[in-house]
N, C-alpha and C positions, 0 to 999 in steps of 0.2 A: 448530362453526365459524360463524361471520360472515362470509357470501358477498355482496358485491354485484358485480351483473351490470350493467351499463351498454351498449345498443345505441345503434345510431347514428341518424341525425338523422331521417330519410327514414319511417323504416315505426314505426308504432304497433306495442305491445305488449299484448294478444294478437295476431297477426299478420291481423287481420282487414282489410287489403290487400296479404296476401302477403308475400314476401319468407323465404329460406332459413334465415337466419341467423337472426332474429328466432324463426322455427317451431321451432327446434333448442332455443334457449335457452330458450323459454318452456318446452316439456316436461323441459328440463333442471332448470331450477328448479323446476320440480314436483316432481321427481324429489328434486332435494338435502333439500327442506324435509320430503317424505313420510318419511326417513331422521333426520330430527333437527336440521337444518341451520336456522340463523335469514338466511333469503335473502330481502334486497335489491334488484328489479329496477326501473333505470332507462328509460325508453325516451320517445320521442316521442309528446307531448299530440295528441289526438285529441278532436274535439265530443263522439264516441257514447261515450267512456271518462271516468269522474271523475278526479278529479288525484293521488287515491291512494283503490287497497281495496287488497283482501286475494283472492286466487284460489287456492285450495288451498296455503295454508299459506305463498303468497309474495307478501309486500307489495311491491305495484307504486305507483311514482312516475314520475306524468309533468312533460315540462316541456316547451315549445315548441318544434318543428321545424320543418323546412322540407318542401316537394317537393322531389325531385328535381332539377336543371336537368341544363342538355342540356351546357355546361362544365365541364371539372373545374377550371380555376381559380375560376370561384363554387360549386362543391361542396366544395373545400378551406376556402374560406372560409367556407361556411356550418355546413361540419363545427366549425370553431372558435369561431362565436358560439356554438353548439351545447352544445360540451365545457366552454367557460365556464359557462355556462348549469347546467350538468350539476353542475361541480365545486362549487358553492356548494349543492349540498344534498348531497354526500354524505355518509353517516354511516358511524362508526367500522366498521372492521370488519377480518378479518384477512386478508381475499382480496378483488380489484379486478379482475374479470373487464371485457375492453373489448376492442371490436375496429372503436372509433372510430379514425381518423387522427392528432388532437392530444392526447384527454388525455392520452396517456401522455407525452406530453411536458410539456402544462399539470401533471400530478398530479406533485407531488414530496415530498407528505408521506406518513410510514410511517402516519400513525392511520386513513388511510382501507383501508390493505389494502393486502397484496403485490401488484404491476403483475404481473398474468397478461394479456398480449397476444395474442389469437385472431386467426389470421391466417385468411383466409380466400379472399384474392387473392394473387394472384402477385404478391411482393414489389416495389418500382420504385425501391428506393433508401432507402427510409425507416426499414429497422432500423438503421443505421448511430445515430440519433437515441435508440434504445430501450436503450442499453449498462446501463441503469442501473437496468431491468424486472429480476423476478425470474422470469420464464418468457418463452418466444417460442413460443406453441405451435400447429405446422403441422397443419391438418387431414388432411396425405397427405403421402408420403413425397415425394413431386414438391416438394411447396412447402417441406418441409424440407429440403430438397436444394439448392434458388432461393434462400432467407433465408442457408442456411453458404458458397454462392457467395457471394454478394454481400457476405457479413460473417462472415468463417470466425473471425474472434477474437471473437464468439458463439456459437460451437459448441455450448458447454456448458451455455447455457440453453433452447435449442433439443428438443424433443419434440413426438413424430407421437401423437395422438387422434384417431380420423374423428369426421364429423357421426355423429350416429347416428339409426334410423328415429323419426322422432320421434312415434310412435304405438306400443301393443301391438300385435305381431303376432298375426295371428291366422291360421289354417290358411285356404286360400282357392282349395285344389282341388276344390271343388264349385261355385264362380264359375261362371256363361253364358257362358264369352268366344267372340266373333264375329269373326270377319274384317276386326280392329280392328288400324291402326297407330296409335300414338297417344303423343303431344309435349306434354308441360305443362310450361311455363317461360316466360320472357319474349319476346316478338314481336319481336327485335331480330336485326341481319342477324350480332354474332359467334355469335348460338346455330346458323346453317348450316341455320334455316328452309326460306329460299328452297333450298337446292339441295336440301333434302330434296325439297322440292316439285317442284322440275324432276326429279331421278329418278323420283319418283314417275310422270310424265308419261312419262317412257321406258321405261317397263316394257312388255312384250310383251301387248296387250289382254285375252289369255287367264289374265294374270295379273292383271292392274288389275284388270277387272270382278268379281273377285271380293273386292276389298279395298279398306277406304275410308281414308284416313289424317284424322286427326282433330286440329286443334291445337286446345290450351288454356291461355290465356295473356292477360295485357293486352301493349297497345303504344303506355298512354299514356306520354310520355317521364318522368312525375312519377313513375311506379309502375317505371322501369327499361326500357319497350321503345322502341323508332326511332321511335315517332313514326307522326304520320298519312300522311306521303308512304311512307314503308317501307310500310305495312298497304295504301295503295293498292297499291304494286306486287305485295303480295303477292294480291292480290283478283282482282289481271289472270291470274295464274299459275291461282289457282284455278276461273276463271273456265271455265279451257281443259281441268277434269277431269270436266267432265260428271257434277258430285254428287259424283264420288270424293273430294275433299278439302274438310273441313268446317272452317271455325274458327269457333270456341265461343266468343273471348272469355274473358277471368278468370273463373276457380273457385276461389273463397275457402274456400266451406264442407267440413267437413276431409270429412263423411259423404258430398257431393256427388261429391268428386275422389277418394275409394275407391272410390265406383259407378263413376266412368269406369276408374281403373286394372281393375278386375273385369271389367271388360267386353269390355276388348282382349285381344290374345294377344301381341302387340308394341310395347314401347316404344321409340322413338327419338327419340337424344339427339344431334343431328349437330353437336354444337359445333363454332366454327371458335376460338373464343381462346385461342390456344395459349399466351400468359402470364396470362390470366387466372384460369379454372379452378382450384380450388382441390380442393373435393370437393362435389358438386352432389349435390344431397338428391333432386330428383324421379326420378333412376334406382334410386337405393337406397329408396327409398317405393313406386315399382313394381314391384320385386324380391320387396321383402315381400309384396305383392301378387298376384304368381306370374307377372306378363307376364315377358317375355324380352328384355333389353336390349339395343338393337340402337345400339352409339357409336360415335364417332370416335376413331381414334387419339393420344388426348391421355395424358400421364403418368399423368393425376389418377387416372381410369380403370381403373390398374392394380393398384391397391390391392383392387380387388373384382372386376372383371368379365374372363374369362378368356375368349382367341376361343374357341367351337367348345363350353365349356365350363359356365360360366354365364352365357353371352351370346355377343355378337358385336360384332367390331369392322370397322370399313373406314377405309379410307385417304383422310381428309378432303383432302386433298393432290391427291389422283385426280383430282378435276372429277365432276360429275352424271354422267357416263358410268359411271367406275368404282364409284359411289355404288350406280347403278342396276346393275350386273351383278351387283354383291355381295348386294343386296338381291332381286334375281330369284332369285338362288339361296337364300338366306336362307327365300321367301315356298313355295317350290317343297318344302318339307319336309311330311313329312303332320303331322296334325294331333296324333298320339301322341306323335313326335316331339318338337316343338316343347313338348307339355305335359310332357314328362318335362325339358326343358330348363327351362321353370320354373321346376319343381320343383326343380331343381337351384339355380336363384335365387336359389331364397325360402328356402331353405336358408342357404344363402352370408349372402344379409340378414340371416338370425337373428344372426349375429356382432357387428351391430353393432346389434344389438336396445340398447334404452334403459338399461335396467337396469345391465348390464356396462361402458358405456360411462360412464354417472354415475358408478362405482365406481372407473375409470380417472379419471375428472378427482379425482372427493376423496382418491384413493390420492397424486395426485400434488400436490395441495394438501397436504396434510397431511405430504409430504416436504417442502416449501420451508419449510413453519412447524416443521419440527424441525428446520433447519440454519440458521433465519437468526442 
């Protein structure tokens, strides 16, 4: 098959400023072209990247983006200089993976490939626009569930694929891990940061002193987080833990942010966007890892992470109080415990190991090109 893959405006590909979607899809494409596949990958010009090579077997084409802004009506807009941008080099192909805003509305010719739509965010209104894609497809069953509300006379183009870990797993029970909580994702107030932080502060001293919480993340608004006044506030909170709570700043490098997952014994995801979430990659990359998912009760969530079972949930809704009780008990496990819950994790992550998952997307390509 002829795969092109097109991301969005914001983050260069290879994802050497981050970003989920972007990390998903590069290893994906690796994946399709290792198999035989002649892939396509569009993504956002970058200085340190040429404007086209070749990276295991998939040619990548850049073309100019933007940063971030802090508006979604100049990110709507800049998505469509964007997707313009984009459509004038696409080449023939029989699949048009995209999980931009407008091409799929700019694109209406067959020779560039079937409209495969990668939702990623909780829908807002906008498949209503896509009736005339040949796929809508939800990373979890949550956002499949949010696309057939919002457009139930889409029903039928509608399928669930998770992100999947987008590295080899590798066994990671011999890992040093320490008296590590530890958050890698963006510095932004829906990720539920700060009240991680503020429970962190109410836990009982017998229990703090022995645990350090660790974020890793940016919080420039161009890379996705709040901004310098958010990071200040978060600075003052840290300020008041006496060492226990460290932020690190972005970790791009993939070897770098496997040494941090290996290191913790706890990961926590305290999202607060209850329509955003789609299926967030850094709890399933720490699972493979062997830490212990410690999230909020959001949909996405449920696809993988079970209370008590291969993780832990608490009730984002509670307030820092309820955060902190649940977590006092969470931290209050012995250390065997807790590894064997990992264990049970990293397990759970093999599911959506890379392999199986690429096989899912070309099984399911390769059905829309036998019915069109």
């Amino acid at each position: 098959m002829k795969i092109t893959i097109v991301l969005g405006a914001f983050f260069p590909v290879p994802p050497i400023l981050g970003g989920a979607v972007e990390k998903v899809w590069f290893a994906l494409g690796q994946e399709f072209a290792r198999r035989g596949h002649d892939v396509v990958q569009i993504s956002r010009a970058h200085p340190s990247l040429p404007k086209i090579e070749v990276i295991s077997g998939v040619t990548h084409i850049r073309v100019s983006g933007f940063d971030q802004p802090r508006s979604i009506v100049s990110l709507k807009l800049l998505d469509l200089l964007y997707s313009l941008r984009v459509h004038s080099v696409l080449p023939k192909a029989d699949i048009l993976v995209t999980n931009t805003f407008w091409l799929p509305i700019v694109e209406r010719t067959r020779q560039h490939g079937l409209l495969y739509v990668h939702v990623q965010r909780g829908p807002k209104g906008q498949m209503r626009w896509y009736a005339h894609v040949a796929r809508l497809l939800a990373v979890s069953r949550a956002i499949a569930k949010a696309i057939i509300a919002q457009t139930p006379q889409l029903r039928a183009k509608v399928r669930v694929i998770p992100n999947p870990v987008p590295f080899r797993i590798e066994n990671s029970s011999d890992a040093l891990r320490s008296n590590i909580i530890l958050f890698v994702g963006r510095i932004h107030p829906e990720k539920g940061i700060e009240l991680l932080s503020r429970a962190f502060l109410r836990l009982p001293p017998e229990i703090s002193s022995s645990w350090k919480l660790k974020i890793v993340g940016p919080h420039e608004t161009h890379l996705g987080g709040g901004g310098d006044n958010f990071l200040r506030a978060m600075q003052q909170l840290i300020m008041q833990s006496r060492g226990q709570v460290e932020c690190l700043g972005p970790i791009f490098d993939e070897a770098e942010l496997r040494t941090q997952y290996r290191s913790a014994t706890i990961f926590a995801y305290p999202s607060v966007a209850e329509t955003g979430e789609a299926f967030p990659v850094a709890p399933i990359e720490a699972m493979a890892n062997g830490c212990v998912p410690f999230v909020s009760n959001l949909p996405c969530f449920r696809d993988y992470i079970e209370d008590g079972v291969t993780g832990f949930v608490f009730d984002h809704r509670g307030g820092d109080k309820a955060l902190a009780d649940r977590l006092a008990t969470l931290l209050s496990l012995g250390r065997d415990e807790l590894a064997k819950i990992g264990d049970v994790a990293r397990a759970k992550a093999s599911e959506f190991a890379l392999e199986p998952v690429a096989q899912r997307y070309l099984d399911d390509f390769a059905s829309l090109l036998a019915h069109e």
